[in-house]
Backbone as a ProteinNet text record, in pm:
[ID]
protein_1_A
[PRIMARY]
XXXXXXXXXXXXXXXXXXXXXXXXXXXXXXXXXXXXXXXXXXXXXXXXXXXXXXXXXXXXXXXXXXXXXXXXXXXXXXXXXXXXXXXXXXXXXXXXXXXXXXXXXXXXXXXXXXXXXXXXXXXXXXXXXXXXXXXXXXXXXXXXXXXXXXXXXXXXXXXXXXXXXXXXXXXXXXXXXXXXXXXXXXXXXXXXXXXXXXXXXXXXXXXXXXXXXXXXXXXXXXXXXXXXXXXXXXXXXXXXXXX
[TERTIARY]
2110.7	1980.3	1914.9	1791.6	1712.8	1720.1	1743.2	1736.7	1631.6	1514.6	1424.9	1407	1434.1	1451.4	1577.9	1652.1	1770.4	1745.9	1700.9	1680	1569.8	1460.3	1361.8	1451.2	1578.4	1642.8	1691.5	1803.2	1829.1	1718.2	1612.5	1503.1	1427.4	1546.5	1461.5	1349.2	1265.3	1130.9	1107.1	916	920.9	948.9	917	956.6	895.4	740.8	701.7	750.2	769.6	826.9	972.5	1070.4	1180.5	1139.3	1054.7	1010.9	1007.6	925.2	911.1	1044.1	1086.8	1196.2	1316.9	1309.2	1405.2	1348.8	1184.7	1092.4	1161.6	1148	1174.4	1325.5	1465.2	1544.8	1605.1	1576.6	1657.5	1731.5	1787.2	1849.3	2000.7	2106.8	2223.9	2304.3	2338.2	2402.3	2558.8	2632.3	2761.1	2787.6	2722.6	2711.6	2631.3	2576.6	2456.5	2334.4	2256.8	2118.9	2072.9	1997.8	1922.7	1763.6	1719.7	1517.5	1493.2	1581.3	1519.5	1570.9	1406	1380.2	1440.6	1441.9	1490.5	1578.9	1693.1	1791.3	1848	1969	2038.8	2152.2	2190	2306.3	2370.3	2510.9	2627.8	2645.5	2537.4	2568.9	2734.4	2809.9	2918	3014.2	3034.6	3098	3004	2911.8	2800.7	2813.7	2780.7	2741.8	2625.2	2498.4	2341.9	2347.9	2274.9	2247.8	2133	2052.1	1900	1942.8	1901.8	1876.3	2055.9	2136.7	2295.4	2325.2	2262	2313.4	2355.2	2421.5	2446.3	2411.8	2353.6	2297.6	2338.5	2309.9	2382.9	2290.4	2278.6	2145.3	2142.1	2036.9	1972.7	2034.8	2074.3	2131.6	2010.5	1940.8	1828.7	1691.7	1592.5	1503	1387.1	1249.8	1187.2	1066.9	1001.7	831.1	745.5	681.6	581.8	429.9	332.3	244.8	214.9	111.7	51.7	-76.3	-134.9	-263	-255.4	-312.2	-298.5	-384.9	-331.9	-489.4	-513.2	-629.5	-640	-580.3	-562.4	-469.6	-363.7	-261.5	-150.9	-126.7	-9	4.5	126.9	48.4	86.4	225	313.4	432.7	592.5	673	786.7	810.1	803.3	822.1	719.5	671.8	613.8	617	671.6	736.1	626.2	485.4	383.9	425	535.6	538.4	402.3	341.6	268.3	274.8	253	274.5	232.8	371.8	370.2	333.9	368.1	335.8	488.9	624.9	707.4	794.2	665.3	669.1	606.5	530.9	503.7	610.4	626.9	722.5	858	881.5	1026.1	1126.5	1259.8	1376.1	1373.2	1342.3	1363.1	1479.9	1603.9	1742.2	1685.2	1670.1	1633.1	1516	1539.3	1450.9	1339.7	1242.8	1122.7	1002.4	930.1	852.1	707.2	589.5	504.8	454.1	364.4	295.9	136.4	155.3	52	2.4	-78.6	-108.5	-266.9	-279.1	-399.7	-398.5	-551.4	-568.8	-534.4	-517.3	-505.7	-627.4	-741.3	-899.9	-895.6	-805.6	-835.8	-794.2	-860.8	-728.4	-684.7	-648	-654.1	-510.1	-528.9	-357.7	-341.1	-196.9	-56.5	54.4	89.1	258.3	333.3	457.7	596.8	700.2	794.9	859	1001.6	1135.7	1278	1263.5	1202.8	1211.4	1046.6	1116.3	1064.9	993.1	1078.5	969.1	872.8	868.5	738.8	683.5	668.5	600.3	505	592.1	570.6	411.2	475.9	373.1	233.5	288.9	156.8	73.2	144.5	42.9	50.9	81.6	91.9	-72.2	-144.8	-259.7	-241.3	-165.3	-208.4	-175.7	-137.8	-141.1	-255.3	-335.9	-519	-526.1	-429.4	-453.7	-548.3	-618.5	-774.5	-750.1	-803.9	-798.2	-987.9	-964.3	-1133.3	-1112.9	-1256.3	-1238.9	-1391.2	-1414.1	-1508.9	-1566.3	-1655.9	-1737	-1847.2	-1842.7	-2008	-2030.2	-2138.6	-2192.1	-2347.7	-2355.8	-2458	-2488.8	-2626.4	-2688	-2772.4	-2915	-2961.3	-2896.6	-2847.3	-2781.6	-2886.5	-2903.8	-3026.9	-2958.6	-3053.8	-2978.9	-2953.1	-3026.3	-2975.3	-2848.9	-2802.4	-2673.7	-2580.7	-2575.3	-2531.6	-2473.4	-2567.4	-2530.5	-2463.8	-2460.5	-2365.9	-2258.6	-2202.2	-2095.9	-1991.3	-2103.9	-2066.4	-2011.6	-2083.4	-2051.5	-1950.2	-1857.5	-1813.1	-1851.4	-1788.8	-1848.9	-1688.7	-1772	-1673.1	-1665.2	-1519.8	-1461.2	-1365.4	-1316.5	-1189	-1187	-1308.1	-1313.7	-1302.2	-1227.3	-1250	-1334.2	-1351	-1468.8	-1374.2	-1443.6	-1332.4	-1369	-1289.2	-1344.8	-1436.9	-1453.5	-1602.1	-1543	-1646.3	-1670	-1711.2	-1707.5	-1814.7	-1817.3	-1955.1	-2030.2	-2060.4	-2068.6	-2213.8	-2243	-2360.1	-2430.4	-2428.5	-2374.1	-2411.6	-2509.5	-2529.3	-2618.9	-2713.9	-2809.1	-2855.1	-3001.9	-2926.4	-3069	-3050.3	-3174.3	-3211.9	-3145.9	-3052.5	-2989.6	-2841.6	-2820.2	-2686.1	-2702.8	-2521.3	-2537.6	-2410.4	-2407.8	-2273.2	-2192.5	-2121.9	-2061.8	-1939.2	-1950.5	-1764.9	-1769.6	-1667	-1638.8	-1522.9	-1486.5	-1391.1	-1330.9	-1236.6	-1170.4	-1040.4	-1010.3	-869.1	-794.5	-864.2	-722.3	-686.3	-617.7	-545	-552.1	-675.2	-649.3	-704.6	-658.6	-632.1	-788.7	-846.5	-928.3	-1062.7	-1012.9	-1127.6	-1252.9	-1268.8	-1362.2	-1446.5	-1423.7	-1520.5	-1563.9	-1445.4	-1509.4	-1641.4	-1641.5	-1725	-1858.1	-1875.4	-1965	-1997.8	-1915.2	-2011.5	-2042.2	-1983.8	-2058.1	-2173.6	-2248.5	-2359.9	-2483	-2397.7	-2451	-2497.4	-2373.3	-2360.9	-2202.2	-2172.8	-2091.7	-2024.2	-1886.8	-1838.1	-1769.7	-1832.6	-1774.2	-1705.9	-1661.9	-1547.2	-1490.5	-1412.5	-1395.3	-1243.5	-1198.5	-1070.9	-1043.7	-934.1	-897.1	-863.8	-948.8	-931.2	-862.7	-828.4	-770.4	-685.3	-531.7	-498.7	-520.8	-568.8	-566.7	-614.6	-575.6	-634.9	-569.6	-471.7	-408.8	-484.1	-550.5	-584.4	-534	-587.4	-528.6	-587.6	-626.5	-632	-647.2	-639.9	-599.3	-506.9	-451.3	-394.2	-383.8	-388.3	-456.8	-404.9	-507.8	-486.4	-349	-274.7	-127.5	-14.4	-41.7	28	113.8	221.9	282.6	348.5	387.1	459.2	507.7	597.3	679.3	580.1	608.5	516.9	548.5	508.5	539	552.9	591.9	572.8	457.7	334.7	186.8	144.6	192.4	134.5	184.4	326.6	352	232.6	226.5	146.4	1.9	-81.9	-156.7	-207.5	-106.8	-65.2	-40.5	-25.6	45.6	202.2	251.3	363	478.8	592	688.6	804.6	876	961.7	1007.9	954.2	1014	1158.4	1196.6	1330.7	1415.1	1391.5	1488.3	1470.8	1431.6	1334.8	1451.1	1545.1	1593.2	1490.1	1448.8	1304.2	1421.1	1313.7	1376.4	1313.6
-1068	-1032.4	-931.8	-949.1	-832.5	-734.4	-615.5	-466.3	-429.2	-446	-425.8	-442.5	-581	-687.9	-558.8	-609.4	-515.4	-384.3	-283.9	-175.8	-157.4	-270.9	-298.1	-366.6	-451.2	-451.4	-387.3	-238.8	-195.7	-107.7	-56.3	13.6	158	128.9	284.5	299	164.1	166.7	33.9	-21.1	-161.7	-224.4	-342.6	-348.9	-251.7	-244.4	-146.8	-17.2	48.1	175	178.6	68.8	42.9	61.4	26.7	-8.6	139.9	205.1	365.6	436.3	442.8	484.1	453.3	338	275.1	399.7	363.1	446.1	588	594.1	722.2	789.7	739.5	722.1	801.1	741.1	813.1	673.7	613.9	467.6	489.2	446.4	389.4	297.3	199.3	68.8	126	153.5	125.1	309.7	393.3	527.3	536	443.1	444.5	445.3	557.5	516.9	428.8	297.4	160.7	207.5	182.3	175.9	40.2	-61.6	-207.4	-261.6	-247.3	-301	-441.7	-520.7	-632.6	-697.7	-612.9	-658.7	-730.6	-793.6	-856.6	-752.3	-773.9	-663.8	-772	-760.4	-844.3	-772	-809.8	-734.8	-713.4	-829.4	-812	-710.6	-622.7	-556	-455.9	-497	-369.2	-214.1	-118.1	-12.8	68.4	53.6	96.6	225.9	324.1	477.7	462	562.5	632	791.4	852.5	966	1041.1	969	1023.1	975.9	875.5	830	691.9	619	443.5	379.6	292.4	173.8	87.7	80.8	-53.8	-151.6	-225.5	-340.9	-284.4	-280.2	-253	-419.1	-364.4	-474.3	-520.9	-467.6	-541.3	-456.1	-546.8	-558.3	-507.9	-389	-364.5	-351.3	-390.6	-420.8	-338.4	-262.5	-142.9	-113.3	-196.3	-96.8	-1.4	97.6	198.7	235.4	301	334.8	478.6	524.4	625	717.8	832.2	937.5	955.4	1049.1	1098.7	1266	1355.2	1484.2	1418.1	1255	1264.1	1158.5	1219.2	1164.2	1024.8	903.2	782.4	827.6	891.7	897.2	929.8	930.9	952.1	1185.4	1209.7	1311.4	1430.5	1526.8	1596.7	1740.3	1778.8	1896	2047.8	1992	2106.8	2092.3	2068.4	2049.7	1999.2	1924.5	1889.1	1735.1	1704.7	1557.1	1449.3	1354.4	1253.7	1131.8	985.7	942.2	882.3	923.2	926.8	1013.8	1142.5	1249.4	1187.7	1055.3	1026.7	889.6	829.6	678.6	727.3	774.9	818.5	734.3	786.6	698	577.1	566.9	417	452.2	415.9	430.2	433.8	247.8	260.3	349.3	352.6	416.1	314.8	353.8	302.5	378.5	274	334.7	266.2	383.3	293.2	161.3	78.1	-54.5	-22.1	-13.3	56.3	236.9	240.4	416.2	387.2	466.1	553.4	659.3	700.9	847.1	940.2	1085.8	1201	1140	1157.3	1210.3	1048.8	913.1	773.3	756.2	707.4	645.7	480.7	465.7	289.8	235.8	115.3	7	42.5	45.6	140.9	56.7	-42.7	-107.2	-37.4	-15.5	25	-116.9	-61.6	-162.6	-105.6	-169.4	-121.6	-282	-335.8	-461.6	-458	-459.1	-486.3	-590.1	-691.7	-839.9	-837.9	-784.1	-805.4	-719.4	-604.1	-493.1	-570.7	-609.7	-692.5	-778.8	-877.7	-988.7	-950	-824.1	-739.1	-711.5	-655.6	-556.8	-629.1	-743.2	-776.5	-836.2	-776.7	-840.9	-1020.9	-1110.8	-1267.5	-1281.2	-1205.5	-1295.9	-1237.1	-1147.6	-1126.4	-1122	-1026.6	-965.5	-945.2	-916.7	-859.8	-769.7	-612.7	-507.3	-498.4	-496.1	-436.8	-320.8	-267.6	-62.1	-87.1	36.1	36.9	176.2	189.9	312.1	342.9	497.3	571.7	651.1	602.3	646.5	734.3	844.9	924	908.8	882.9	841.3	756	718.4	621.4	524	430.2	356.1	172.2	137.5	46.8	-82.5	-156.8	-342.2	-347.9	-300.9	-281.4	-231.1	-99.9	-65.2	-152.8	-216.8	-308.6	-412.2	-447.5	-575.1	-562.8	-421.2	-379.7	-365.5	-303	-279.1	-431.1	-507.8	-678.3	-711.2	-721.5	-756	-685.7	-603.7	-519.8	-408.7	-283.6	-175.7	-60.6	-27.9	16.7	187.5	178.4	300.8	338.6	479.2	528.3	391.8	359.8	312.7	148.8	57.6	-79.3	-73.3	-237.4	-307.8	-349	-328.9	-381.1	-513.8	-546.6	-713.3	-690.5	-852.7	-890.9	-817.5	-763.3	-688.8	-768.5	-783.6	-866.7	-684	-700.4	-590.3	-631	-573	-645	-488.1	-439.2	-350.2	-363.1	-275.3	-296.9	-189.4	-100.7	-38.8	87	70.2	205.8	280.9	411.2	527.4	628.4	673.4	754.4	746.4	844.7	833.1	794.1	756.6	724.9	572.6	500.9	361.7	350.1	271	231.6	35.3	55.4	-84.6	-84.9	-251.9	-321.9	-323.6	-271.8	-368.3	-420.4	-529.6	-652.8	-611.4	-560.9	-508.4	-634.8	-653	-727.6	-667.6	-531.3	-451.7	-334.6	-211.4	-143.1	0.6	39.3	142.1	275.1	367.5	525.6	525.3	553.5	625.3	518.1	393.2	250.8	297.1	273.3	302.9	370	501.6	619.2	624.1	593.1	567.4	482.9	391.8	265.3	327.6	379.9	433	553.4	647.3	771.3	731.6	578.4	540.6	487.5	457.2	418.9	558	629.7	767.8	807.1	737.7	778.1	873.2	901.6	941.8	878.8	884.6	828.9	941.3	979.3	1040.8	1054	901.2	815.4	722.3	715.3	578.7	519	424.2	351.5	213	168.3	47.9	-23.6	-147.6	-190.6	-328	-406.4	-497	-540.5	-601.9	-636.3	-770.3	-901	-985.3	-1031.8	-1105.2	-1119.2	-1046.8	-932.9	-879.2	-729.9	-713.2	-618	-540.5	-364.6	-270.8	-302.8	-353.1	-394.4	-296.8	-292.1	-181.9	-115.6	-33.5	-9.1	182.4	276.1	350.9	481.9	495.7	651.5	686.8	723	790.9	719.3	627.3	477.6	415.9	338.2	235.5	141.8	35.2	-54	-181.4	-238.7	-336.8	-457.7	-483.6	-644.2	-744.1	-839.1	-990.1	-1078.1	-1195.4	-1368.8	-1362.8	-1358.2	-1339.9	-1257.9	-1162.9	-1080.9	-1144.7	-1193.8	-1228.7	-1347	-1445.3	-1559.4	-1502.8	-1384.8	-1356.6	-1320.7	-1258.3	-1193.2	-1300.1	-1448.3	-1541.7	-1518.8	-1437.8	-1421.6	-1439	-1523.6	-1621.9	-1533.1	-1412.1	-1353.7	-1298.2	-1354.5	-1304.9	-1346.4	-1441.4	-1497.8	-1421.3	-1290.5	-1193.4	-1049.1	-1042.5	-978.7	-933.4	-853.1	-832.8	-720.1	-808	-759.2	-651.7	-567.2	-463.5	-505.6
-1043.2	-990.4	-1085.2	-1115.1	-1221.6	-1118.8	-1215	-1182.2	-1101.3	-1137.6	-1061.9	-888.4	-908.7	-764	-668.2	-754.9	-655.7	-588.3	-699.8	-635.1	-545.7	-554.1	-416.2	-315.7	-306.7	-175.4	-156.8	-233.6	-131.2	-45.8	-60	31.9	-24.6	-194.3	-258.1	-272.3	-326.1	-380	-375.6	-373.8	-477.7	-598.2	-617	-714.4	-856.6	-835.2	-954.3	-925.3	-808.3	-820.9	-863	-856.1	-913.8	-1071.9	-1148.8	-1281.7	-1317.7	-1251.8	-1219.7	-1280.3	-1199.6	-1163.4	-1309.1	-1359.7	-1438.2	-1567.1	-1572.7	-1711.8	-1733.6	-1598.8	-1628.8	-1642.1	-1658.8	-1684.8	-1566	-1423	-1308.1	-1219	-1361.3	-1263.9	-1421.2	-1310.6	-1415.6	-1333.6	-1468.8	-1381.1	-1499.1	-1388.2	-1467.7	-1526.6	-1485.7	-1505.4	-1605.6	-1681.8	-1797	-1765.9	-1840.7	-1837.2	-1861.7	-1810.1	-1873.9	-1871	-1969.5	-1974.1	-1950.6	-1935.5	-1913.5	-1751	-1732	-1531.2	-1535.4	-1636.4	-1650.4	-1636.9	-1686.1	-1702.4	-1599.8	-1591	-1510.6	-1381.2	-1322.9	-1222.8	-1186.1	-1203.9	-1102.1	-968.6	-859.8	-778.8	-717.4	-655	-666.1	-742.8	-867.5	-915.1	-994	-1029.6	-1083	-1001.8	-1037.8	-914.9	-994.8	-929	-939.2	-888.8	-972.4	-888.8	-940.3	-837	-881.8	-831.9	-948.1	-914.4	-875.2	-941.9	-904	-747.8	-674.6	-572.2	-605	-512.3	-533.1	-407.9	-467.6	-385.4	-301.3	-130.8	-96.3	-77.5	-58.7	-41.8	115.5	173	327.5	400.9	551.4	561.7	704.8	721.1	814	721.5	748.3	682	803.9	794.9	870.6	825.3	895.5	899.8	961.3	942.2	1030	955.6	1071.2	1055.2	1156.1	1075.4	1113.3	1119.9	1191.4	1181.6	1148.6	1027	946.3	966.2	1034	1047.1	886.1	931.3	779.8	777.4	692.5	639.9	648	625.2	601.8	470.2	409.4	279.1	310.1	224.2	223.9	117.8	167.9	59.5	117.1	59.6	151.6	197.3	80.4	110.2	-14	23.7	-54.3	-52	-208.9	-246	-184.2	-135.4	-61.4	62.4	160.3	240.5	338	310.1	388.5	433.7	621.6	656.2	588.1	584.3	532.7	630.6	628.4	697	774.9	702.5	780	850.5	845.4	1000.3	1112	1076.8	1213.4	1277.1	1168.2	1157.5	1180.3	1352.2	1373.2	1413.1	1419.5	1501.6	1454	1320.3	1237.6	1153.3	1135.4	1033	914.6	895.8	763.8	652.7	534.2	452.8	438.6	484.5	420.4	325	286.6	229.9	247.1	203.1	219.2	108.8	162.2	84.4	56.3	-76.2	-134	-85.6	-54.4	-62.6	39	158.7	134	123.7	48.3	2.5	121.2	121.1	205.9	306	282.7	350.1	447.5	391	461.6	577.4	662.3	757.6	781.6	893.6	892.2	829.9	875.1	881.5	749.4	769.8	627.3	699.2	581.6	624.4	547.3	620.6	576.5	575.9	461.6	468.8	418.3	431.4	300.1	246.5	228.7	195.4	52.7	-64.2	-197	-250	-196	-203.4	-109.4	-4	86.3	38.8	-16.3	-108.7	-188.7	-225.1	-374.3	-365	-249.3	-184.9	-159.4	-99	-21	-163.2	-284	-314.2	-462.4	-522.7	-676	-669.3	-747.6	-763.2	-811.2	-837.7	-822.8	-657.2	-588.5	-457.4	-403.7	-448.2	-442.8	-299.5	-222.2	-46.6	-52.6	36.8	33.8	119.5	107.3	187.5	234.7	330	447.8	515.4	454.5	491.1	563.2	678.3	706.1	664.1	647.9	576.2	615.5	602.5	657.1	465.3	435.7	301.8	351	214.8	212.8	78.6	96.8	-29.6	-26.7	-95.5	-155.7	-185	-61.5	-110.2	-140.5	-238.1	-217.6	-241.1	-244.9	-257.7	-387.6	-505	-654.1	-664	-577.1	-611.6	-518.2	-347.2	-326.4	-428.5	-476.7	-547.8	-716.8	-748.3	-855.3	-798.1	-669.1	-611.2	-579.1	-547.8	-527.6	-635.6	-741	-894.9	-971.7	-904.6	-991.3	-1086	-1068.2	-1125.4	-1223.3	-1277.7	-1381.3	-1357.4	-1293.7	-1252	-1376.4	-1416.2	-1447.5	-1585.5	-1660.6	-1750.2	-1775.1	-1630.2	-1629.2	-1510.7	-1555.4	-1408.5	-1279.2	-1177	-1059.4	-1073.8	-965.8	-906.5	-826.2	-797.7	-694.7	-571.1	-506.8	-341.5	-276.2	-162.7	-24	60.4	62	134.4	247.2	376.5	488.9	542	582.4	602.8	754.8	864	955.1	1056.6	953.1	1009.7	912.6	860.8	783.1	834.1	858.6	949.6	819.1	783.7	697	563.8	521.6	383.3	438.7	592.6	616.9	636.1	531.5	539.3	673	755.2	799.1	736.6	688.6	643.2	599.8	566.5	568.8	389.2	350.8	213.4	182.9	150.8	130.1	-22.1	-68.5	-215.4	-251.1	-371.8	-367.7	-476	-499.5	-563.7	-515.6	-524.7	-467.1	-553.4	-638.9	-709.4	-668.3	-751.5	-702	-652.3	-473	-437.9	-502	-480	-501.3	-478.9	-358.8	-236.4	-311.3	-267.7	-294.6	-440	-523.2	-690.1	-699.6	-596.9	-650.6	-616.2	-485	-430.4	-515.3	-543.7	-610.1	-750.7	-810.1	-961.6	-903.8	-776.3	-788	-718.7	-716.2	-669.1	-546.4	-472.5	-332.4	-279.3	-135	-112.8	-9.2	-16.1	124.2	216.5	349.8	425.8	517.4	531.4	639.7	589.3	587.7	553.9	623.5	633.1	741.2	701.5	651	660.6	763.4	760.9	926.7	889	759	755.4	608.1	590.1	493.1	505.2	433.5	462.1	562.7	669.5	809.1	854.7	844.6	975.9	1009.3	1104.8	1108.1	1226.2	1214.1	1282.9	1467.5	1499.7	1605.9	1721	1806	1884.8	1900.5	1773.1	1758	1797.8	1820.4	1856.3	1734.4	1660.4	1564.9	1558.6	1473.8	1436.5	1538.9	1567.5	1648.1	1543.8	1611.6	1444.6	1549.4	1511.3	1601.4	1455.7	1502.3	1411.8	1455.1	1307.9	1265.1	1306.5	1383.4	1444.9	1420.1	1451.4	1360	1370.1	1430.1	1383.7	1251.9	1302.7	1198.4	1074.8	1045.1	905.1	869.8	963.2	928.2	884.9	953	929.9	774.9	733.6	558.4	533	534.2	465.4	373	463.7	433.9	542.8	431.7	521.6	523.8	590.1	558.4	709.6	759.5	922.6	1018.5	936	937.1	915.8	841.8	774	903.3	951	1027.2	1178.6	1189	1325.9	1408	1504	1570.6	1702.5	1730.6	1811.7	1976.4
[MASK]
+++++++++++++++++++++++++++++++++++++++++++++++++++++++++++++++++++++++++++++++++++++++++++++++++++++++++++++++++++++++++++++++++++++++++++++++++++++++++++++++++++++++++++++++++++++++++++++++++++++++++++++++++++++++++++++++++++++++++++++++++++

């Protein structure tokens, strides 16, 4: 099994944070440092550490979303002591982690997972998830900059992809609306908006794909369903010991 793969089953990280992790030389297969995510592992007789621990593969696999206030950090643990999002994700064994990131200030649906390939699924830009945030903007926001935001706009030095916008409500210099994203980068959102010289002062993810946070109620989390997988178009619920 590639290195990578493995250390996303047992529940340390995904697969790119496995890659992470390898870069930065806090992985040894065999008591050696390796720099290549690539490589091969006999799982059978190999023995994998990160960080001077060893690896067992996770032997049930868990699915969680959440509805994410905002002041909490999409991360496992942070050296400012301040809440993470698995001070709220309690009385779960396994290690999880989160799938993809929202910012501190975001809120809205956040899956957890110890399972690397569904990481993976969720968040590799060719399987092109589509994340939907709803947003309150301040600013001049006009149909010229709409339709740059649609077209892609060039943040942090590249162009994003195409947006789907819909406006559902604008009083004075306040807009209220949906925007439709299909990549996952540092603080999207608000980049796109203050390159057209506006601000965002709410903002919430209300959907990955078709699955959305539903009634789900603020700093809430509950395990993912055979719906919900179908919803993500993802087939992995077979692996899945539901509680």
């Amino acid at each position: 099994m590639r290195l990578n793969k493995y250390i996303a089953s047992c529940g340390t990280a995904s697969r790119r944070g496995a890659d992470a992790l390898v870069e930065a030389g806090k992985v040894k297969v065999n008591g050696c440092v390796v720099k290549n995510h690539g490589i091969e592992v006999d799982v059978s007789k190999d023995t994998v550490c990160v960080n001077g621990a060893a690896l067992r593969p996770e032997q049930r696999m868990v699915y969680i979303m959440l509805n994410k206030p905002a002041g909490v950090l999409s991360t496992c643990r942070d050296d400012r002591g301040r809440k993470t999002v698995l001070d709220i994700v309690k009385n779960v064994d396994e290690r999880l982690f989160p799938v993809g990131r929202l910012d501190f200030d975001t809120e809205g649906l956040l899956l957890l997972t110890n399972d690397g390939d569904f990481a993976y699924q969720c968040t590799h830009p060719k399987h092109e998830q589509s994340k939907t945030y709803y947003a309150e903007v301040n600013g001049d926001l006009t149909s010229a900059a709409l339709s740059r935001l649609e077209l892609g706009i060039v943040i942090d030095g590249r162009k994003t992809s195409k947006a789907k916008i819909k406006v559902i409500n604008k009083l004075g210099n306040q807009t209220k609306l949906t925007i439709e994203i299909h990549e996952g980068r540092n603080r999207q959102v608000r980049k796109m908006f203050k390159a057209v010289g506006s601000h965002v002062c709410y903002l919430k993810r209300t959907a990955i794909g078709n699955l959305t946070v539903g009634d789900l109620a603020l700093g809430q989390w509950r395990y993912l369903t055979e719906k919900d997988f179908s919803l993500l178009g993802i087939i992995l619920f077979p692996k899945t010991d539901k509680k």
